[in-house]
TORBA-660753 format. One record per residue (C-alpha): chain; x, y, z. Coordinates in nm, 4 decimals, decimal comma, padded with zeros to 6 digits. Last residue first. Layout:
<atoms>
+-----+----------+----------+----------+
| mol |       c1 |       c2 |       c3 |
+-----+----------+----------+----------+
|   A |        X |        Y |        Z |
...
+-----+----------+----------+----------+
</atoms>
This chain:
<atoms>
+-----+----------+----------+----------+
| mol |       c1 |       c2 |       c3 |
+-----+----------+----------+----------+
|   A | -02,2702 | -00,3027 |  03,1721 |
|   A | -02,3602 | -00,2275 |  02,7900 |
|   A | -02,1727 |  00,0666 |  02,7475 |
|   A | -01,8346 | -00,0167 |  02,8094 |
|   A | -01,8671 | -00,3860 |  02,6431 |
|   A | -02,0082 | -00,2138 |  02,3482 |
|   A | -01,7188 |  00,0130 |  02,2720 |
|   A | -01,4467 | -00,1858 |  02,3482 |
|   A | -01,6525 | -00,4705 |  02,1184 |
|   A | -01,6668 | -00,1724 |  01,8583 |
|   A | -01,2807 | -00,0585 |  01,8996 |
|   A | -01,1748 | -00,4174 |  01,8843 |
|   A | -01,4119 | -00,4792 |  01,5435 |
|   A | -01,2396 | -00,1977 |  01,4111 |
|   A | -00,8753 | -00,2710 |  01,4885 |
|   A | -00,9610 | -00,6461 |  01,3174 |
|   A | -01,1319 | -00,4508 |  00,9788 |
|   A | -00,8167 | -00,2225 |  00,9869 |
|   A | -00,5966 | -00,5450 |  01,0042 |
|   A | -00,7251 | -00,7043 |  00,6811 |
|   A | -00,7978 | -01,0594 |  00,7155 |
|   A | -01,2325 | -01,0448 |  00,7312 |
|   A | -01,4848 | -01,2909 |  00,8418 |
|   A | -01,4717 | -01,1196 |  01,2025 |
|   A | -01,5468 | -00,7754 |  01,0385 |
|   A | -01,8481 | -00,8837 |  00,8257 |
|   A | -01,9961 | -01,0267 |  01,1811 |
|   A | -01,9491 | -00,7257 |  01,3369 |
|   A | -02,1198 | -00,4939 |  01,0989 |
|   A | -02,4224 | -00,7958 |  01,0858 |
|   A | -02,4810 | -00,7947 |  01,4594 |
|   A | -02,4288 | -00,4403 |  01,4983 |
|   A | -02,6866 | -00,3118 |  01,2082 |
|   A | -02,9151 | -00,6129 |  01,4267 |
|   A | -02,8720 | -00,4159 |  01,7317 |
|   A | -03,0432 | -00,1509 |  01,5091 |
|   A | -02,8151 |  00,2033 |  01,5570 |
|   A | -03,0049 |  00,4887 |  01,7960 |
|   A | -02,6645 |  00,6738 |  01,7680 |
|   A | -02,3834 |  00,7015 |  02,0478 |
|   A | -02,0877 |  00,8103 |  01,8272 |
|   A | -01,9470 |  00,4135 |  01,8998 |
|   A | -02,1778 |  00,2700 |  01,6319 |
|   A | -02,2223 |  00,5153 |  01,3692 |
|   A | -01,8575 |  00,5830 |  01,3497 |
|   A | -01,7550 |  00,2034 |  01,3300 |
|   A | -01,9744 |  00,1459 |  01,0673 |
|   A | -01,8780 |  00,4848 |  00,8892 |
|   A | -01,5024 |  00,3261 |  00,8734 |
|   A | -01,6400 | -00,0062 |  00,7584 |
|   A | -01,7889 |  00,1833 |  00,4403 |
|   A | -01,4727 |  00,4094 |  00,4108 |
|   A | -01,2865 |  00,0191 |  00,3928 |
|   A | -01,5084 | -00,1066 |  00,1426 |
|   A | -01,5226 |  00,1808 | -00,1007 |
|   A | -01,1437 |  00,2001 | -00,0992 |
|   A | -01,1414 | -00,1859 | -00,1381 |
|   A | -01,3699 | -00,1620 | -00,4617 |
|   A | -01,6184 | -00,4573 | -00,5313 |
|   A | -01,8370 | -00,3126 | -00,3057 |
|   A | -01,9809 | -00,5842 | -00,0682 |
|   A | -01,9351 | -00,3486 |  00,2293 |
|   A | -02,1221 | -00,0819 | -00,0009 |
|   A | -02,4210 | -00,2669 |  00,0930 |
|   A | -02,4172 | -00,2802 |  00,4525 |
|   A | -02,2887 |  00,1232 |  00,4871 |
|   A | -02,6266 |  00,1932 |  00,2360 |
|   A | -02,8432 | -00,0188 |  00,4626 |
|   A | -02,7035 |  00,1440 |  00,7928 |
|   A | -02,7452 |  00,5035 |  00,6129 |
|   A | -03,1145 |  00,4624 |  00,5426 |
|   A | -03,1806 |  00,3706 |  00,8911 |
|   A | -02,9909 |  00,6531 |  01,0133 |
|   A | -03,1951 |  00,8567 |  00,8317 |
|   A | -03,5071 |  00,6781 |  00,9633 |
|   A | -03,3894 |  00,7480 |  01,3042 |
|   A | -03,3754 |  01,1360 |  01,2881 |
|   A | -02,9882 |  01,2186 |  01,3850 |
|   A | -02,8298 |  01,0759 |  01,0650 |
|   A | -02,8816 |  01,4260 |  00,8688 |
|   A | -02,5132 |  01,5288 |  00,8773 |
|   A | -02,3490 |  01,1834 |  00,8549 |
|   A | -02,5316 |  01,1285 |  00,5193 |
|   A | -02,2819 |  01,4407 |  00,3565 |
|   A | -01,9839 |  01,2067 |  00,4784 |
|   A | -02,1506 |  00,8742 |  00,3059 |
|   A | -02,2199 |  01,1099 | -00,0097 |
|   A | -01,8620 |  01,2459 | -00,0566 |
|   A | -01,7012 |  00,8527 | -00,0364 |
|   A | -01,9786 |  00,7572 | -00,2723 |
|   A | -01,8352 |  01,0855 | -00,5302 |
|   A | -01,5162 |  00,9712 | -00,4747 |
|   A | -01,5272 |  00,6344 | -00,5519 |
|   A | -01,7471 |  00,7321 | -00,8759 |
|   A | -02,0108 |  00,4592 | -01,0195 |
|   A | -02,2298 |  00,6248 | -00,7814 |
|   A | -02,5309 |  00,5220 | -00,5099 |
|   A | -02,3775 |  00,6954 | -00,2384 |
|   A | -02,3719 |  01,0030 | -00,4375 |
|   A | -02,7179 |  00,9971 | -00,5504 |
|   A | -02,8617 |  00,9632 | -00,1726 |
|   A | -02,6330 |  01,2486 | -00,0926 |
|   A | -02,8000 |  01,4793 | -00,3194 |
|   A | -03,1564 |  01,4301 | -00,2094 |
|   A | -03,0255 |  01,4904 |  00,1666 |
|   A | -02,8832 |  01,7716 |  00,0282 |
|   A | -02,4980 |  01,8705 |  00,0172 |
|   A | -02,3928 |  02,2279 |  00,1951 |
|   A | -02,0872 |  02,4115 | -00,0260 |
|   A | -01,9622 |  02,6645 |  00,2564 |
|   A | -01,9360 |  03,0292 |  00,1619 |
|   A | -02,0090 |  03,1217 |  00,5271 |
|   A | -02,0211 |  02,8290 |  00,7491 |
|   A | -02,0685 |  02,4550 |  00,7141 |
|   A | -01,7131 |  02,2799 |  00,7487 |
|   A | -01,7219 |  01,9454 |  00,7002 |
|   A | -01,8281 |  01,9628 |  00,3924 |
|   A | -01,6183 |  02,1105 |  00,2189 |
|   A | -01,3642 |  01,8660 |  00,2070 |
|   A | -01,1034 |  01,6866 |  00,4048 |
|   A | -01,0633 |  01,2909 |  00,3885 |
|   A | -01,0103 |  01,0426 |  00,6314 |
|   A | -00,7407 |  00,7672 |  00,4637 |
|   A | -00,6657 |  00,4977 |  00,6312 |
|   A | -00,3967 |  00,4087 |  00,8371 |
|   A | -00,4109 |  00,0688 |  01,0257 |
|   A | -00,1667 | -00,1806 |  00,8197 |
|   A |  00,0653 |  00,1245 |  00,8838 |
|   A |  00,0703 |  00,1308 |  01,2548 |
|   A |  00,0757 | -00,2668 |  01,2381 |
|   A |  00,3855 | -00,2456 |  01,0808 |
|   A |  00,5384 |  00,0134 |  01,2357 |
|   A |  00,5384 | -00,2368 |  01,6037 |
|   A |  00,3156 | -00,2710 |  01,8976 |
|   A |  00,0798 | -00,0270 |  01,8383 |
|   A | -00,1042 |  00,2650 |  01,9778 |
|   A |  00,1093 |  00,2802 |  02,3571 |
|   A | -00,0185 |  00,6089 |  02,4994 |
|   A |  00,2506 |  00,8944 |  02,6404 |
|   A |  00,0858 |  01,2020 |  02,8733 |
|   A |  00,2624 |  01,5354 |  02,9661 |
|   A | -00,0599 |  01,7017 |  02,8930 |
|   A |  00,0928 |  01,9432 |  02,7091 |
|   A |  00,3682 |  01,7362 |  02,5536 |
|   A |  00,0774 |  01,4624 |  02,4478 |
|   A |  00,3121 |  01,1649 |  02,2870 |
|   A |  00,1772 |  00,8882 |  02,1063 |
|   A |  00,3481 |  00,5679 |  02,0758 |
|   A |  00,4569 |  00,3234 |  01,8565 |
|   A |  00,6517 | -00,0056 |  01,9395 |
|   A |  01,0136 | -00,0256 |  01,8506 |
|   A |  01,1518 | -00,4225 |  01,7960 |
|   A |  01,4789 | -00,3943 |  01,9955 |
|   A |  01,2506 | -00,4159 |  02,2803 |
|   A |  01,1272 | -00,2232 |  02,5892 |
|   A |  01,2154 |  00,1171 |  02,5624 |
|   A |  01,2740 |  00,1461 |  02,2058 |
|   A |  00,9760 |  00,3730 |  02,1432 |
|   A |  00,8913 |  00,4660 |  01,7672 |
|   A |  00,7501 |  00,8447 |  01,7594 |
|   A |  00,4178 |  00,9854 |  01,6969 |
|   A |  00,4264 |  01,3459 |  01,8695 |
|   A |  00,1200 |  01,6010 |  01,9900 |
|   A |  00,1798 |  01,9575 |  02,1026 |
|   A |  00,4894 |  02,0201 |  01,8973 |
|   A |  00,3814 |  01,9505 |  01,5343 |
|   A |  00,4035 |  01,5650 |  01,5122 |
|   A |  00,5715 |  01,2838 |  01,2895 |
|   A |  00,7876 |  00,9730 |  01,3829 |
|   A |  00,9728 |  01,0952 |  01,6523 |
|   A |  01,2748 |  00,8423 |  01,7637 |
|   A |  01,2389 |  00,7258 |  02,1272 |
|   A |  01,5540 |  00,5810 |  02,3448 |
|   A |  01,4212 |  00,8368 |  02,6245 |
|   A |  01,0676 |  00,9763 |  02,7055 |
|   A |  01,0724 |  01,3062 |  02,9076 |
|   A |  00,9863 |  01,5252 |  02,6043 |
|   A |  01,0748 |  01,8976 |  02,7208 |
|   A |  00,9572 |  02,0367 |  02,3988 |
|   A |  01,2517 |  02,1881 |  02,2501 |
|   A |  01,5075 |  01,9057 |  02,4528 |
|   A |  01,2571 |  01,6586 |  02,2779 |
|   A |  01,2504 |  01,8045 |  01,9508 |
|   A |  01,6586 |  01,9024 |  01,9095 |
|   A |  01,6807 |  01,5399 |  01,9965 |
|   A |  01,4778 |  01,3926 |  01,6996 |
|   A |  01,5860 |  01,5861 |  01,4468 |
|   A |  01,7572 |  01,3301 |  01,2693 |
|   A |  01,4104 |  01,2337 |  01,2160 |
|   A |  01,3538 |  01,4334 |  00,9365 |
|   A |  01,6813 |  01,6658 |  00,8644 |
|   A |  01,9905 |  01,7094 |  01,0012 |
|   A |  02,1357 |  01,4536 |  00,8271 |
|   A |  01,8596 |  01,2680 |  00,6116 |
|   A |  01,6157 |  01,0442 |  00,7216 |
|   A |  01,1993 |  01,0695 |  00,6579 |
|   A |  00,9477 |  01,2101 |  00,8456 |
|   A |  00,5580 |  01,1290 |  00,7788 |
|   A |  00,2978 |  01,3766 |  00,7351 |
|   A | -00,0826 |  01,4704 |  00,7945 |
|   A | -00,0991 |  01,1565 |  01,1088 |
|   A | -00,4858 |  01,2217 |  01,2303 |
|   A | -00,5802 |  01,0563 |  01,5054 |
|   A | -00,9218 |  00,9304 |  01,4943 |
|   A | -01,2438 |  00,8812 |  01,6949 |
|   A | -01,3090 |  01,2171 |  01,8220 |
|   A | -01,6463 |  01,2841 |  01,8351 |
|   A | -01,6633 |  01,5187 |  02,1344 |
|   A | -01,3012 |  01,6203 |  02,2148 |
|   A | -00,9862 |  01,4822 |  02,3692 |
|   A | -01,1343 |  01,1531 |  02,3481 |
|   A | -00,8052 |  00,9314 |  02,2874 |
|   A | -01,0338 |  00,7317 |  02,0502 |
|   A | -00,7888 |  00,5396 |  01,7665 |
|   A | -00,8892 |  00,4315 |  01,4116 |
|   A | -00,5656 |  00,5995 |  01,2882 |
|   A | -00,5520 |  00,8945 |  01,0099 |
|   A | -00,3569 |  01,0345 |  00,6880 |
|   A | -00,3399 |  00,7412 |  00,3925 |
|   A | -00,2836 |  01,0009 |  00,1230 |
|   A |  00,0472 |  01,1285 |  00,3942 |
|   A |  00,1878 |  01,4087 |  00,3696 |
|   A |  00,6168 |  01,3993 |  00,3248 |
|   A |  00,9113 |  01,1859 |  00,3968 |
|   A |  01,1858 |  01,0044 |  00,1961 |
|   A |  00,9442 |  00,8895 | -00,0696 |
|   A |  00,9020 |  00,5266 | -00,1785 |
|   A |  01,2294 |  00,4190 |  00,0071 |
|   A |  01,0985 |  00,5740 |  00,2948 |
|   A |  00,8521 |  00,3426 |  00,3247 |
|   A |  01,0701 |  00,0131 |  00,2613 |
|   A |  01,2911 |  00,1811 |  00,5475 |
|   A |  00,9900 |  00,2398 |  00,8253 |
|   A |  00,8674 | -00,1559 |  00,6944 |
|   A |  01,2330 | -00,2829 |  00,7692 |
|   A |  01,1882 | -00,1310 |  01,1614 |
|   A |  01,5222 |  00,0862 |  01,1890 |
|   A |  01,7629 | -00,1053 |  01,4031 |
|   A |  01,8950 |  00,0749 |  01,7104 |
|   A |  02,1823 |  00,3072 |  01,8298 |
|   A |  02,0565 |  00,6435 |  01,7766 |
|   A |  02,2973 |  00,7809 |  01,5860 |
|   A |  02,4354 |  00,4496 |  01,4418 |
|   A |  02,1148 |  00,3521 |  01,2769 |
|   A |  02,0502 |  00,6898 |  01,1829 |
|   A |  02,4013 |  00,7194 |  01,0189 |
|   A |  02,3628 |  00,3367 |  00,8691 |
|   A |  01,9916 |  00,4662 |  00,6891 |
|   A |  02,1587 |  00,7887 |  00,5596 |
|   A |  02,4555 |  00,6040 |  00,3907 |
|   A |  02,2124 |  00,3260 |  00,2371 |
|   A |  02,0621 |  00,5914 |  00,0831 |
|   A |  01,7355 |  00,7845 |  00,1187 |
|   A |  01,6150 |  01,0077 | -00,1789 |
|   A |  01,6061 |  01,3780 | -00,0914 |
|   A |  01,3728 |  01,4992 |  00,1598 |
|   A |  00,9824 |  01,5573 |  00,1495 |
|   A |  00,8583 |  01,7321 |  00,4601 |
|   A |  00,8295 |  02,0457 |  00,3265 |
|   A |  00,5647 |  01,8860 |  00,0839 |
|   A |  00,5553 |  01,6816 | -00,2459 |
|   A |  00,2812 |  01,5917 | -00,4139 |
|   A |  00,1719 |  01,2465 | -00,4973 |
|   A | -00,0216 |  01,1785 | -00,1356 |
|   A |  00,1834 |  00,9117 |  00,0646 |
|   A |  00,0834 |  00,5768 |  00,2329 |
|   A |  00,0844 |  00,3308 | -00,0946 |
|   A |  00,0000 |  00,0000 |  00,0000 |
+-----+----------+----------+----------+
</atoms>
């Protein structure tokens, strides 16, 4: 899978070489996960296509995903060469970590801590507060998917508002896009119950799109409708989990766990 957008960004470096990989290595005396490298090797750093992870640190009302805009890549002085300069600039007390991507305020990094094999951690500097995500880069990346910025989202002045009437003919495109559009315009009018009806049959049918981008936003809105405290049919549930539990694909597995964390919490 392809993480990065086409473009190139501030973040984008030169091509890695062997030489930059072996002065990292030595630098921070460790082993660079393989799957970090083979990433790199595509582009050495930049913003990321494949831009958030299914996780709920509930900083907010509806937040459900961390968003991860750009990755760093390796060159001296440069990507995550910067590493120390970061955690001396923002007091990180965390040792034998490398940081991933952040701004400041909020850091991804790789944490050697407790194995040769890094797991990957996020790092709150104003809260002072470090959560495990995953227990390696490969599962991090086998997680990303891609949550998408448009108009939308944003309903103010000037702001391009989608009908009900318009939605229903997006979901029901030829056009990735254009479905992807219509499931985020649906999320606006989901709070009357036969809405949210309509959405839970569209969500169960583009499951069995024959398109793996359309499949995954579909489970993503599953998850969403689920956990955001709707009126959702116990048998919407049912079926969402049992799709998930048939399927190989980490994000479908991280999914499921965030449902059944879900459910379990607010069925006691």
């Amino acid at each position: 899978m392809n993480i990065w957008k086409s473009e190139e960004s501030s973040y984008t470096l030169n091509n890695l070489t062997s030489e930059d990989i072996d002065k990292a290595e030595k630098h921070f005396r460790v082993k660079l996960p393989k799957a970090y490298i083979d990433t790199l090797r595509e582009k050495n750093g930049g913003n990321l296509l494949y831009n958030a992870l299914p996780i709920s640190l509930n900083r907010w009302e509806g937040d459900n995903y961390l968003l991860i805009e750009h990755l760093l890549g390796i060159k001296e002085n440069e990507g995550i060469m910067m590493t120390d300069y970061y955690v001396k600039e923002w007091q990180i007390k965390r040792k034998n970590i490398i940081l991933l991507s952040g701004d400041g305020h909020e850091w991804l990094a790789l944490d050697y801590n407790h194995s040769v094999n890094p797991k990957v951690i996020y790092i709150d500097t104003e809260e002072d507060k470090i959560i495990e995500l995953y227990s390696s880069f490969d599962e991090m990346v086998d997680n990303l998917f891609i949550q998408e910025e448009n108009e939308n989202d944003q309903v103010g002045e000037g702001a391009i508002i989608i009908t009900l009437e318009e939605a229903r003919k997006l979901v029901r495109s030829n056009d990735i896009s254009e479905i992807k559009n219509g499931l985020d315009a649906f999320e606006h009018y989901i709070y009357e119950d036969n809405i949210l009806a309509e959405h839970q049959d569209d969500i169960i049918r583009l499951l069995k799109h024959d398109e793996e981008d359309v499949v995954e936003y579909a489970a993503q809105k599953a998850w969403s409708a689920i956990t955001m405290g709707y009126n959702v049919k116990r048998e919407f549930i049912n079926y969402v989990i049992s799709d998930f539990e048939k399927r190989q694909d980490q994000i479908f597995k991280t999914f499921l766990y965030l449902i059944s964390e879900y459910l379990n919490d607010n069925e006691r």
